[in-house]
N, C-alpha and C positions, 0 to 999 in steps of 0.2 A: 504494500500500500504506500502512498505518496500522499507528503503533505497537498492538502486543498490549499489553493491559492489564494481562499480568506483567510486561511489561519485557524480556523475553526473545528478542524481536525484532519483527519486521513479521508485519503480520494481510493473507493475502493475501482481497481482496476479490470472491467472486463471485455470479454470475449466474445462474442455470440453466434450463434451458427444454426440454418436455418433455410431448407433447399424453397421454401415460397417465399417468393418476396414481398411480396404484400406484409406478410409474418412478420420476416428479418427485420423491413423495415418500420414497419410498426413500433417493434420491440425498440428501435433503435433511438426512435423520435420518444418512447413512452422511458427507457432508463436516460436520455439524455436530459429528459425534467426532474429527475431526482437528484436531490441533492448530497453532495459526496459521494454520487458515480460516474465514471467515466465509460464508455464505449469506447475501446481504442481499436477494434478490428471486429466486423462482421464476415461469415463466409455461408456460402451456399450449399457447401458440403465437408465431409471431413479432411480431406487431403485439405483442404484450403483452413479449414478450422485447426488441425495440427500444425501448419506454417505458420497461422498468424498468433498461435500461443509461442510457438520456439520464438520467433519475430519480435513480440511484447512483452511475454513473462508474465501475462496478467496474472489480479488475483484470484479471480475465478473466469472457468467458461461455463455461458449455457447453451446447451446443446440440445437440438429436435433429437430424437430418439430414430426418428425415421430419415436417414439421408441418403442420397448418392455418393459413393466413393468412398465408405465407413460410415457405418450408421452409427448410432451415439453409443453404444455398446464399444464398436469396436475401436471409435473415437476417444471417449471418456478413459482405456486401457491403457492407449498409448500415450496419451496426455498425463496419466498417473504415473505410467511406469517412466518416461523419459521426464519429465518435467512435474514432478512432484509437489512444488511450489503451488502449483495451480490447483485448484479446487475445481470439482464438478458439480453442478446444479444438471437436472436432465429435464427436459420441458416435451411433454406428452398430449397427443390426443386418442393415443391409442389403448386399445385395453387388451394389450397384448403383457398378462404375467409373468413370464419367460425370460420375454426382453427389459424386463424391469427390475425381476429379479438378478439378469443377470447384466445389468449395470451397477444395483448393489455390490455383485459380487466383485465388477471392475473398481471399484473405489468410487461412485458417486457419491456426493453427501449430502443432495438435496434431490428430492422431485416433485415436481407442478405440472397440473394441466397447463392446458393455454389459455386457458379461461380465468387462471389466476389474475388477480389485479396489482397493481400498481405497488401497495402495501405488502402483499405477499410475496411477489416475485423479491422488491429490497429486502423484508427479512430473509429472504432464503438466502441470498446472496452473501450476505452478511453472515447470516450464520453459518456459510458451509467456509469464508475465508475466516472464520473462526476456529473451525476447526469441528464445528456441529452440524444436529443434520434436520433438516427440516422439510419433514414428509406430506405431502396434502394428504386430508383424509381420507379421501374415496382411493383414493391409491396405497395410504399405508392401510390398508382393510385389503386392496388385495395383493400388497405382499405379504401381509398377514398368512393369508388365506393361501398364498403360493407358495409359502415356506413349512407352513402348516401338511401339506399334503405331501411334502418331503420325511424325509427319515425323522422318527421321533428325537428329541436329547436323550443320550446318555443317564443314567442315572448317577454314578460318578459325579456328571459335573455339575447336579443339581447338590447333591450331596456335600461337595467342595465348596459350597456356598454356606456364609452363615445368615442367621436367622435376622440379621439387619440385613446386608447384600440384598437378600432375598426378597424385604420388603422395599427394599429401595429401588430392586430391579419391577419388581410391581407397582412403585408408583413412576419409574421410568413409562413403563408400559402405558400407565392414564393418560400419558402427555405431557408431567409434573416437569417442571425445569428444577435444576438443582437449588435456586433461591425457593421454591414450593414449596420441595420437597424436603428440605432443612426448617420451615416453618410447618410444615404436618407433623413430621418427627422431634420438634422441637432442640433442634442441633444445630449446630453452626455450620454455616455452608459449606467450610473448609473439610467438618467432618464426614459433609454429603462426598466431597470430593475424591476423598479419600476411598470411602466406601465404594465409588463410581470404579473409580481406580483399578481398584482391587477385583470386583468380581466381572469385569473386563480383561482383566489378567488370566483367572481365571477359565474363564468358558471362551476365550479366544473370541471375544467380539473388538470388530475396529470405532464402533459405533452407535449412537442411539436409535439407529434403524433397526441394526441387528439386533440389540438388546431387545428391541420391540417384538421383531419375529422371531427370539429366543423364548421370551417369556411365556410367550401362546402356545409355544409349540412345548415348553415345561409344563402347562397348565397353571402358571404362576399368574395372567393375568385375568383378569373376568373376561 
């Protein structure tokens, strides 16, 4: 991120990629009214969306799911794996579980429909060059639901969990942010952080997505 030219804090740097143009440019006119972000490269597909990340370094890209020439799947992989710096947000109209799940599994850290607004799309953005992940809900219901129909957990690594973890990974699962969820359990955030930490370690999750589609598929959440 780059200081803004007010002064007023960090200019979050992105990417965007997106084979309709009407879309691309849409997107491009709708993040260029928000304030502390930048659009430094749009592309129409992913060959053109992996150059203009090597090219910028943004902080995040967001990527159609569906492109020519790597679709956001095989985009969001190479963008993680060579250029790690960069965060994934993935922008969907399709209701294809597969390819969403398996953007998860490429290191995405945010996903939206298109229909997302203005407000949504800046927090996603935000919070995936944070390092967090922010799911829309009709889609985290069906990675839910597409990670659910995969192999059960282990009982080990529900077991390797202690009885905080455990409830903290279920209020992970409600949607709770760590400042929530240190005022439900009446802790301090530091010790939410710890606990997050920890059975993250644990059950080999990269994420609060995974954590999501871990707890359902434990029976940990409602």
């Amino acid at each position: 991120m780059a200081d803004s030219p007010d002064g007023a804090g960090v200019t979050l740097r992105v990417v965007l990629a997106d084979d309709q143009a009407v879309v691309r440019e849409g997107l491009v006119t709708l993040l260029g009214l928000l304030p502390g972000i930048e659009v430094v490269g749009s592309a129409a597909d992913g060959v053109a969306a992996v150059e203009l990340v090597a090219q910028h370094r943004p902080d995040v890209l967001l990527v159609d799911l569906r492109m020519p020439r790597g679709d956001g799947v095989e985009t969001t992989t190479k963008v993680r794996a060579e250029y790690p710096s960069t965060e994934v947000v993935v922008l969907t109209t399709y209701a294809d579980d597969d390819a969403l799940l398996a953007a998860l599994r490429a290191g995405a850290r945010g996903f939206l429909t298109k229909d997302a607004d203005a407000e949504a799309i800046a927090r996603a953005l935000r919070s995936a060059a944070a390092g967090q992940s922010t799911v829309d809900g009709e889609l985290q219901r069906r990675l839910v639901e597409s990670v659910t129909r995969s192999a059960p957990v282990r009982t080990r690594e529900i077991e390797g969990l202690t009885a905080r973890e455990i409830e903290v990974l279920r209020l992970i699962a409600a949607g709770l942010s760590n400042t929530e969820i240190a005022r439900t359990l009446v802790v301090s955030e530091a010790t939410v952080k710890t606990h997050v930490n920890h059975l993250f370690t644990k059950a080999g999750l990269r994420d609060r997505a995974q954590a999501v589609a871990f707890a359902y598929r434990a029976g940990i959440a409602d």
